[in-house]
C-alpha positions in Angstrom: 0.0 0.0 0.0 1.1 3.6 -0.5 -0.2 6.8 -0.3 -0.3 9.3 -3.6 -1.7 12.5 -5.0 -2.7 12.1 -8.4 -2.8 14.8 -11.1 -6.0 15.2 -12.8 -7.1 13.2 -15.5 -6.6 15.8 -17.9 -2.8 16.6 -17.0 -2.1 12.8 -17.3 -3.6 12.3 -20.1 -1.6 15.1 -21.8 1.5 13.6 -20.3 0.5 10.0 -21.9 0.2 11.6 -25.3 3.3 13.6 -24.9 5.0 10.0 -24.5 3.0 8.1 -26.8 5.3 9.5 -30.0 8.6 8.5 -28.0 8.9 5.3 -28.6 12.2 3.2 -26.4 11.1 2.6 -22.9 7.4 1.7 -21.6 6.1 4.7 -20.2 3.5 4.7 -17.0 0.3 4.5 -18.3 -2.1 7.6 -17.4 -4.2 5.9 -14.9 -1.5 4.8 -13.0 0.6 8.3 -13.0 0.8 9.5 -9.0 3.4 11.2 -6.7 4.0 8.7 -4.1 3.7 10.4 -1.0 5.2 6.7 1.2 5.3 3.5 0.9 4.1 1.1 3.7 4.2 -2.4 1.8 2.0 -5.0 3.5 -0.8 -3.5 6.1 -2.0 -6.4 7.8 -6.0 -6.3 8.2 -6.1 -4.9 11.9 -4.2 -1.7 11.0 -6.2 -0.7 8.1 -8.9 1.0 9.6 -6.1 2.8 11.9 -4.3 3.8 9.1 -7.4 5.4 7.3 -8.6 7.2 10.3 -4.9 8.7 11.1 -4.3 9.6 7.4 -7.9 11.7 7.2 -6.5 13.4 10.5 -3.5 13.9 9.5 -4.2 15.6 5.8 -7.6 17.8 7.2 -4.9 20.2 8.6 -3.1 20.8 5.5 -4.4 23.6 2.6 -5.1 22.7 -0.9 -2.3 24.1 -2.6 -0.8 24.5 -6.2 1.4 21.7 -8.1 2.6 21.5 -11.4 5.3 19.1 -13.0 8.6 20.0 -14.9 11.6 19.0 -14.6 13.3 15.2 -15.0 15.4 13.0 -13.4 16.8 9.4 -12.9 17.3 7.1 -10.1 19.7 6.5 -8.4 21.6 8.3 -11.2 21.2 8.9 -14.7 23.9 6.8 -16.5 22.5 3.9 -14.8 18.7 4.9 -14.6 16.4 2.2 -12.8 13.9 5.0 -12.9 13.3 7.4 -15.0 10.8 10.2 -13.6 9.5 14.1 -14.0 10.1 16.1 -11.5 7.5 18.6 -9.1 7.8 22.4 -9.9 4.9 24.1 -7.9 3.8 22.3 -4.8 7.3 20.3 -3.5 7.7 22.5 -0.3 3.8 21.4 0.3 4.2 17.4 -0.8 7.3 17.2 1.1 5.0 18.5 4.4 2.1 15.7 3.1 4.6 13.2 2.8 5.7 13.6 6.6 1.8 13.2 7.8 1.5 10.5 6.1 4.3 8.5 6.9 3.5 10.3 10.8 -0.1 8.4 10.7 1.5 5.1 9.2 3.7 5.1 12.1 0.6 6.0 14.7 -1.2 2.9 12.9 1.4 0.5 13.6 2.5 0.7 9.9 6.1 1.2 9.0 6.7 3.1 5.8 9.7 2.5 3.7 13.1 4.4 5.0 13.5 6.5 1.7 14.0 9.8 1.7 11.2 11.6 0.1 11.7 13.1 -3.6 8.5 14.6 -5.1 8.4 13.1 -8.3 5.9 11.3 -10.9 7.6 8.0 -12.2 7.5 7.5 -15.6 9.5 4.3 -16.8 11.8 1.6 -15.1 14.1 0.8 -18.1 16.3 -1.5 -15.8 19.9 0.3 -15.7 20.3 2.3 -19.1 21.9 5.5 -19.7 18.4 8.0 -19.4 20.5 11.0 -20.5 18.8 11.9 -23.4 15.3 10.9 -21.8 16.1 13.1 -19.6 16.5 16.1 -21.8 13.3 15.3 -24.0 11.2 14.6 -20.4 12.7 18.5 -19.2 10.7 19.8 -22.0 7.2 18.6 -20.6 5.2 21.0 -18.3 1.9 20.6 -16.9 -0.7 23.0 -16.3 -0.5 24.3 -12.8 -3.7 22.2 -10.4 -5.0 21.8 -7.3 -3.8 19.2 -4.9 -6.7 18.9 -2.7 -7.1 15.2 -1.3 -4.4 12.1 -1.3 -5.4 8.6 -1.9 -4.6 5.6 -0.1 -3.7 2.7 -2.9 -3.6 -0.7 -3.1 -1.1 -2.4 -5.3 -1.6 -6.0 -6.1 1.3 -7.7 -8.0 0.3 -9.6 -11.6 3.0 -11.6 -12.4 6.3 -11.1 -13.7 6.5 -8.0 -16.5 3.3 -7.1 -15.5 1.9 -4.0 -13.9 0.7 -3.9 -10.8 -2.8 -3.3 -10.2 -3.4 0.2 -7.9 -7.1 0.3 -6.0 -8.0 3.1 -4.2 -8.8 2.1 -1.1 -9.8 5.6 0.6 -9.7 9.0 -0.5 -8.5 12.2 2.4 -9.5 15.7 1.5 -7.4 18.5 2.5 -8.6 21.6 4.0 -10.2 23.3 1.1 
């Protein structure tokens, strides 16, 4: 399970069929384009009601605010990219902050989130170790429209099989304080 913003439909979908006509790595598809906010893995049964209720606590406090994407990037570096992402103009200072709650009412719940250090970003391909240099220059010329972040989503992901993408459920939706 994780916790993500996604960008509206309309942004993603622009950002799909900016990709479509670059052909070379498989791209995200749109309906599965988010900003991780953390990762908590497995949530055993007992904690998931906790972890709902402390995420909608957590995230009423925080204002709607601005986001936009631009920029790109690689993981961990890009001469040996194992992911390939855009980056988070408008709204970092803010997703850093929702990234923290979420990872506070994970913890408050009994569930761990991953250790990583927080990097807004929007993942776009995982082309296994390549040089992304040039991805990276064609990605940097992408910008979205400037939206609203106004609620974050608990997600399910459910593995299906080797090469395959996992499946992503929403399991709960928080608003923000409009």
């Amino acid at each position: 399970m994780f916790v993500a913003v996604y960008p509206p439909e309309d942004v993603r979908e622009e950002l799909a069929e900016f990709l479509s006509v670059r052909p070379g790595l498989t791209w995200t598809g749109p309906e599965q384009m988010h900003l991780t906010l953390t990762f908590f893995g497995s949530v055993p049964d007992r904690s998931l009601e906790p972890l709902e209720e402390n995420l909608d606590d957590a995230v009423a406090s925080v204002e709607s605010f601005p986001c936009g994407l631009h920029g790109a990037g690689a993981f961990p570096h890009p001469d040996s990219a194992a992911v390939v992402w855009l980056g988070v103009e408008d709204g970092a200072e803010d997703l850093t902050r929702l990234a923290r709650k979420a990872r506070g009412a994970g913890n408050r719940a009994g569930v761990v989130p991953d250790g990583k250090a927080f990097h807004p970003h929007l993942t776009l391909a995982r082309p296994g170790r390549t040089n992304a240099t040039r991805w990276i220059r064609v990605l940097e010329t992408f910008n979205s429209r400037i939206w609203t972040v106004d609620e974050v989503h608990l997600v399910e992901s459910t593995l299906q099989g080797h090469g395959h993408r996992p499946r992503h459920r929403t399991v709960m939706t928080a608003p923000l304080n409009p």
